[in-house]
C-alpha positions as CSV (number, residue, x, y, z in Angstrom):
1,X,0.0,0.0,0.0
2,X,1.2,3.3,-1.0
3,X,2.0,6.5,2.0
4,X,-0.1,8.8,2.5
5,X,2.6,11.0,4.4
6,X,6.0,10.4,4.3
7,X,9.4,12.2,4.8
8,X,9.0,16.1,3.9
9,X,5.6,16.2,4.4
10,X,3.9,19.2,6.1
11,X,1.7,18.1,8.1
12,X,-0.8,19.5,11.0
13,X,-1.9,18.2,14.1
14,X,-5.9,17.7,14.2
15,X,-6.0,16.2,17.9
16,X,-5.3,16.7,21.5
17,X,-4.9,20.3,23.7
18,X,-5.4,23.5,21.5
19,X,-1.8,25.3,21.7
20,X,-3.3,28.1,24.1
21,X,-3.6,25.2,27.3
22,X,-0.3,23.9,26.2
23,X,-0.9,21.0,23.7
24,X,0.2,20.9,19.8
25,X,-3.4,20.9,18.0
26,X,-3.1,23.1,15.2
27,X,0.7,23.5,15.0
28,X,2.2,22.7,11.8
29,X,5.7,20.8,11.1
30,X,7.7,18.7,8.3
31,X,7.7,15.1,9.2
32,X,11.3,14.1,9.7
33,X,11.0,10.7,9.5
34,X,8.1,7.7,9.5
35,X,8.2,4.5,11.7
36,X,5.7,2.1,8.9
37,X,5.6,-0.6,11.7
38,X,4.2,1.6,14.8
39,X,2.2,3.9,12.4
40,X,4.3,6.9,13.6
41,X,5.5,10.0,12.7
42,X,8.3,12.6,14.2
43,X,7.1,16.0,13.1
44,X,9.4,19.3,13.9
45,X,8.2,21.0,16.6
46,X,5.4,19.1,17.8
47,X,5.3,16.8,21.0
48,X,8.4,18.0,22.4
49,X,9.3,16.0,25.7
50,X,12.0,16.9,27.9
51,X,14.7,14.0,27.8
52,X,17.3,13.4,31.0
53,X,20.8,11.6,29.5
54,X,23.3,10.5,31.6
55,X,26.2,12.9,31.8
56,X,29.7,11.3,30.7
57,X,32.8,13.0,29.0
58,X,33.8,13.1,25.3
59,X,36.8,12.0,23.9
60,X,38.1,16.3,24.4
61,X,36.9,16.1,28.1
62,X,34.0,18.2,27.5
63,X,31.0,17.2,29.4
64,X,27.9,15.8,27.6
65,X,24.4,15.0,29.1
66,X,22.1,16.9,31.0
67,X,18.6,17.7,30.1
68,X,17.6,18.1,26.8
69,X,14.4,18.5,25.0
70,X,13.5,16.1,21.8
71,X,10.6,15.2,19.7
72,X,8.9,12.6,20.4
73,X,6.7,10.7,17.7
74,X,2.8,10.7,17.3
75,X,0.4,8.4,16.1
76,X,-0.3,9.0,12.4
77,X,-4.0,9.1,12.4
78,X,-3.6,12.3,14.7
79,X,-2.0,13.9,12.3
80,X,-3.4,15.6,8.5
81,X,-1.6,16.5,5.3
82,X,-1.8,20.4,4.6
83,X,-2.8,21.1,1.3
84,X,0.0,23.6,-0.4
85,X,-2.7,25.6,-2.2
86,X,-4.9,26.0,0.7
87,X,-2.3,25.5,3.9
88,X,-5.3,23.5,5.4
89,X,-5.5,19.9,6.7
90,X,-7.0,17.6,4.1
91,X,-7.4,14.1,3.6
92,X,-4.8,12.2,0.7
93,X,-6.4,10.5,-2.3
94,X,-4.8,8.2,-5.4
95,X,-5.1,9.2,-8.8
96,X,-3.3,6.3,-11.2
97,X,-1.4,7.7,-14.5
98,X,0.2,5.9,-17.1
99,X,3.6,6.5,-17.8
100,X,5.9,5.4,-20.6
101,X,9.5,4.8,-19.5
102,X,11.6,2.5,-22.0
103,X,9.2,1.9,-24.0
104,X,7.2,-0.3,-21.5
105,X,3.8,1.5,-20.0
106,X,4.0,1.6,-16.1
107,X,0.9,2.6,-13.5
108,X,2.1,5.1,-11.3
109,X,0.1,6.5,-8.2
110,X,0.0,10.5,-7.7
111,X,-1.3,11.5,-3.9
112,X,-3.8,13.9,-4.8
113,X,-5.8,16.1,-2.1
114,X,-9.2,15.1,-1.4
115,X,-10.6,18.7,-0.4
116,X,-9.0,20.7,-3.6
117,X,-8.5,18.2,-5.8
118,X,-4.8,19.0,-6.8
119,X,-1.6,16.9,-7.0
120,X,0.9,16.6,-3.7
């Protein structure tokens, strides 16, 4: 089955706490990377969880650890494609095309968005 968001993206969060009481409905990111076998995504910016690492010493001396703060992933049905003509959440669709490359015909899938109708 094909993606319907993958690395790049620009996505927007649709659940969870609106940003004024301190959730991340409503933000938008780029997805940096997709976990297929969780159904996951990291998005920039958005679930941000403070992460405590043990302090040690690099090979300079300099110390390393401390606390840091990291994105953490969320599930991808919580999250919606934005539509580039619109900037608005919308829901991804298939169109199949026929291509010609060597001489041989091939089917190729385009995402399309569901609410405007145009090619992602």
């Amino acid at each position: 089955m094909a993606a319907k968001i993958k690395k790049g993206d620009l996505v927007q969060v649709i659940t969870g706490a609106k940003a004024e009481r301190g959730g991340d409905r409503g933000k938008q990111g780029k997805v940096l990377r997709v976990f297929t076998d969780t159904n996951r995504v990291l998005v920039e910016g958005v679930n941000r969880v403070t992460k405590h690492t043990k302090v040690g010493q690099s090979q300079r001396g300099t110390k390393t650890g401390g606390i840091e703060v990291v994105e953490a992933p969320i599930h991808i049905s919580n999250v919606a494609l934005v539509d580039p003509s619109t900037k608005k959440p919308t829901r991804v669709g298939f169109r199949i095309d026929t291509v010609e490359r060597d001489g041989k015909q091939r089917e190729v899938r385009i995402r399309v968005a569901k609410s405007s109708g145009k090619d992602i």
